[in-house]
C-alpha positions in Angstrom: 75.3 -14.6 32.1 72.8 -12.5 33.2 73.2 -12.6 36.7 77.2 -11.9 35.9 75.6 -8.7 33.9 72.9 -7.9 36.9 75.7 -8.3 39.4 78.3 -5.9 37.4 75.5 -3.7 36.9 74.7 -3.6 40.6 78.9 -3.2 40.6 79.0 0.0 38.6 75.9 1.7 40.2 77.7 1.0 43.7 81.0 2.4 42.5 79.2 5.3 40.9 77.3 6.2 44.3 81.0 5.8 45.5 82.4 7.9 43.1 79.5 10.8 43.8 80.3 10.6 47.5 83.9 10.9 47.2 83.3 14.0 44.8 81.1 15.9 46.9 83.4 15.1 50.0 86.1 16.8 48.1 84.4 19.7 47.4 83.3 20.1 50.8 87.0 19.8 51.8 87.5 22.5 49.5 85.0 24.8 50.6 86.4 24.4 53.8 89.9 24.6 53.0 88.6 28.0 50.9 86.7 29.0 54.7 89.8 28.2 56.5 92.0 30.4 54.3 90.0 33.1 54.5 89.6 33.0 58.0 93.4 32.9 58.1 94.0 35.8 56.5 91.3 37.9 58.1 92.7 37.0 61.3 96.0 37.8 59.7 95.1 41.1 58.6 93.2 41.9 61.7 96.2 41.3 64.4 98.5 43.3 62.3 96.1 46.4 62.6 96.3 45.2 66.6 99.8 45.3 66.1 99.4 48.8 64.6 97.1 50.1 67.3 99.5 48.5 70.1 102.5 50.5 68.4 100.5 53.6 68.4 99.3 54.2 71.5 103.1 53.3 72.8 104.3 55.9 71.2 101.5 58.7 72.4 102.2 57.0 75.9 105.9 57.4 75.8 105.0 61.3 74.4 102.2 62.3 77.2 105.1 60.6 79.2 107.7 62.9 78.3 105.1 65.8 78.3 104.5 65.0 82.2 108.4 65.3 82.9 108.7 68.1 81.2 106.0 69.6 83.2 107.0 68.2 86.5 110.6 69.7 85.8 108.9 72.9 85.4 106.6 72.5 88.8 109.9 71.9 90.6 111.9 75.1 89.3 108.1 76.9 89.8 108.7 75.8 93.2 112.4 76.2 94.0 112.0 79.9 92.7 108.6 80.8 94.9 111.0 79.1 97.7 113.6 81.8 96.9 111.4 84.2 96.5 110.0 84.0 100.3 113.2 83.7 101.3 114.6 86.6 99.9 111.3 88.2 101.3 111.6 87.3 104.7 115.1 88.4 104.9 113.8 92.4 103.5 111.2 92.4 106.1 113.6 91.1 108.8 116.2 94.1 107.6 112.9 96.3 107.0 112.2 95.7 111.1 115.2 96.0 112.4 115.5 99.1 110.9 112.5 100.8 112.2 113.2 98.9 115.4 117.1 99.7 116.1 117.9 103.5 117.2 119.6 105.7 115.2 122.9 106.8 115.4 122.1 109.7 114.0 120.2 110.9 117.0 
């Protein structure tokens, strides 16, 4: 009988160790789990300020974009008019020269 008593004492010290392990290997899966979450929703947060950032700087692109064709339009009429202008210049000076160069009726 008392080995019967030794041996279920043995028993019960086993299946406490057993017990102690699985407890603290739950709470280190917990802890983890805990890690893991919080990682999750860091990450989370974080690519949704990405997502902000990405969104913003589309929208300053697509303005400094329409900026620059606004500006290019305004080079090109800049330049069509300066073209104009020397045209129209050319053609007084031509006039201007043949006038001083053609003989008068008038004489």
């Amino acid at each position: 009988m008392n080995q019967t008593l030794a041996s279920l004492e043995k028993l019960v010290v086993k299946l406490r160790q057993k017990k102690q392990q699985a407890t603290n290997l739950r709470k280190k899966s917990e802890r983890q789990l805990q890690q893991l979450r919080s990682l999750e929703r860091r990450s989370s947060s974080g690519l949704h300020s990405i997502d902000r950032k990405i969104e913003s700087e589309k929208e300053d692109v697509t303005d400094v974009s329409g900026v620059l064709n606004q500006k290019t339009s305004q080079l090109e009429s800049i330049e069509r008019l300066i073209a104009s202008a020397n045209e129209r210049l050319n053609s007084s000076s031509m006039l201007i020269s043949n006038s001083f160069h053609s003989p008068s009726i008038i004489d």
